[in-house]
C-alpha positions, 0 to 999 in steps of 0.5 A: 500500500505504501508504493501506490499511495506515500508519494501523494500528499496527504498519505500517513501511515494511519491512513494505511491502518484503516484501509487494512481494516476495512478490508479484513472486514470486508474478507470476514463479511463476505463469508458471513453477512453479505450478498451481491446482486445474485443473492450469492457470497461476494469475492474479495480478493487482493486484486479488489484492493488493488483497483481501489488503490489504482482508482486512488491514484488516478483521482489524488491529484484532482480530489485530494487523497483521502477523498481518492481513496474513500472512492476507489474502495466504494468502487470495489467494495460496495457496487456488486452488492444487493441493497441490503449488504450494499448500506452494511457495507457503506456504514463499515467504509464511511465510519473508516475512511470519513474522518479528518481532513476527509469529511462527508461534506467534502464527498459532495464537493466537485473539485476545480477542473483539470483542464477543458477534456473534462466534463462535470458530473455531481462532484465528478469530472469525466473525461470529455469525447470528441463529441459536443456534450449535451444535456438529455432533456429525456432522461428522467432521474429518480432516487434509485436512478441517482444513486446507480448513475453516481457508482457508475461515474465513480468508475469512470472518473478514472477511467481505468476499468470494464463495467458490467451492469447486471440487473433485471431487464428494463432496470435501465442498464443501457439506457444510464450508459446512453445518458452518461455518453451524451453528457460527456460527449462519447459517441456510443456503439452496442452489440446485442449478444445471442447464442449465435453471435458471431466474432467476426461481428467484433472483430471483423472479416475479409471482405470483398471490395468494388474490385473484387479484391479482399480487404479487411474491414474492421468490426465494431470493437476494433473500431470502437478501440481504435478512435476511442468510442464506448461501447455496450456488449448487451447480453454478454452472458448469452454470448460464445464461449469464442467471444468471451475468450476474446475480450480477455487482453482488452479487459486486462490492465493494458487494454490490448485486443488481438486480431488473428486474421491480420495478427495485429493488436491494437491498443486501446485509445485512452478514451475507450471505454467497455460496458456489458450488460446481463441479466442475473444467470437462473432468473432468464433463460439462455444465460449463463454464469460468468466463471468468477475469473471473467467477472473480476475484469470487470467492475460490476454493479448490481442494478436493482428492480425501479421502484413501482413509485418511479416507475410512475414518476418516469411515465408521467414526465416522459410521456406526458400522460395523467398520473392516474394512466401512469399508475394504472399502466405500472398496476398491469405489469405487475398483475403480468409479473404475478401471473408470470410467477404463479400461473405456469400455463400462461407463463410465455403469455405473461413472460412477453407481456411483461417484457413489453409494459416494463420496456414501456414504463422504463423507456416510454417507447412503444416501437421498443417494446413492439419487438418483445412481441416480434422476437417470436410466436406466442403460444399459451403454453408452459415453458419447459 
């Protein structure tokens, strides 16, 4: 700890001490008392604090050190975390770290710009794109939505780290990553997973030109590598085994990606950053768990349900309709969620219709939930 931290100003050796504290009681916790997103024990490993310390040491010179690593180990610790063991561990991390000169007020407080590449998010400075930032008029932001969008930008304040966005579907996992894009000015690109995704779709292929002649024409990731876009992998549990076995160099820490077919590795541009999305394995059908080696290249952050009260808020100030449709909208997806969960002959019935009014409350967008109903036919029979 001492190498990654005591050339920064304001380390001490006490500082040192409650880090090492807050760890072994995360260790103890996680064996006992806590619970990530999948209701299952966490891991806390030496490389967990490690990435908090890389985190402290990216942000120190702007946030001050104490501040720096209050953050790095709120990035590590608490974001895998279902909401009851995310509060626990919250109460462990801020009753350690929250003391002078760090105060909870200062957490609140946006430091002065580094210099113009950077864009203000509460009291984050995310690193700006090549695009002019702007503000979404149509993203509504509630408590919950708050709270998730300040671990995501915690993440990104260094910029150093994968995120993997695990929740239930249309907990607006992709949607938080749209918002945040526009808002720093990223332009955004998104592969949707399958069973049957290839990697060339990825990586890229030979194809012909107008001549006739074979080139190699880049797929989305490399591209999105290259000029240094985001990029969304949805559904990465659904995925191949090929297409997660690639991803391995570029989730490391020197962010590489290798192309076989031209036998090139590409380094990725400072500005590229790598979101994947899943829902929880067990709850959908088709996904698989990730191995835990997998898992730990990324910084995953548990997205729970939106509260039903939200949800309300979100329809009635997006789409404009009465307070009164919003409710009634929000109580038949429920009722769609309790036959889903209780009248197996009806289940697929009920599996696409709930689908559908959570895409509609979540996003307000009709068109989107429409292709719920047109992935496949719908048949008034159990599933197996």
């Amino acid at each position: 700890m001492r190498a990654y931290l005591e050339p920064y100003s304001g380390f001490t050796p006490e500082l040192c001490q409650r880090l090492v504290s807050v760890y072994r009681a995360a260790r103890q916790k996680a064996h006992t008392d806590l619970r990530d997103g999948s209701n299952m024990r966490p891991h806390f490993s030496l490389r967990t604090l490690c990435r908090a310390l890389i985190h402290a040491q990216v942000l120190a010179p702007v946030y001050s050190l104490p501040r720096a690593l209050y953050e790095g180990v709120c990035m590590s610790f608490l974001t895998q975390l279902n909401l009851a063991s995310y509060s626990e561990m919250r109460a462990l991390i801020d009753k350690a770290l929250i003391r002078a000169p760090l105060t909870k007020a200062k957490l609140d407080h946006r430091p002065h710009q580094p210099d113009k590449g950077f864009v203000a998010y509460e009291s984050y400075w995310l690193r700006r794109g090549n695009q002019e930032p702007e503000q979404p008029k149509d993203y509504i932001i509630t408590p919950t939505i708050k709270r998730q969008l300040r671990d995501v930008a915690r993440v990104l304040a260094s910029g150093k780290f994968p995120i993997l966005l695990q929740g239930p579907t249309s907990s607006g996992k992709t949607s938080m990553v749209g918002y945040l894009a526009k808002l720093t000015g990223h332009k955004l690109v998104r592969i949707n997973n399958h069973e049957h995704t290839d990697i060339q779709e990825y990586l890229g292929s030979y194809v012909a030109d107008e001549n006739g002649r074979l080139s190699f024409q880049p797929g989305v990731l490399v591209q999105a590598v290259r000029n240094g876009h985001w990029i969304v992998l949805d559904e990465l549990n659904l995925a191949p085994t090929d297409v997660l076995e690639a991803l391995n160099r570029l989730l490391d820490d020197n962010r590489e990606l290798y192309i076989p077919e031209t036998q090139e590795t590409v380094r990725a541009h400072p500005n590229f950053m790598l979101f994947a999305t899943q829902n929880p394995p067990g709850m959908y059908g088709g996904r698989k768990a990730l191995s835990r080696a997998f898992r730990n290249r990324f910084i995953e952050i548990h997205f729970s349900e939106i509260p039903h009260a939200e949800l309300q808020v979100i329809l009635h100030k997006r789409s404009q309709i009465p307070e009164s449709r919003a409710k009634l909208l929000v109580q038949v997806m429920l009722l769609a969620r309790t036959a889903l969960e209780q009248e197996p002959a009806f289940t697929r019935v009920a599996l696409l219709c709930y689908n559908m009014l959570a895409e509609i409350c979540m996003h307000c967008d009709v068109t989107l939930a429409a292709k719920q109903l047109r992935c496949r036919p719908v048949y008034a029979t159990p599933l197996h």
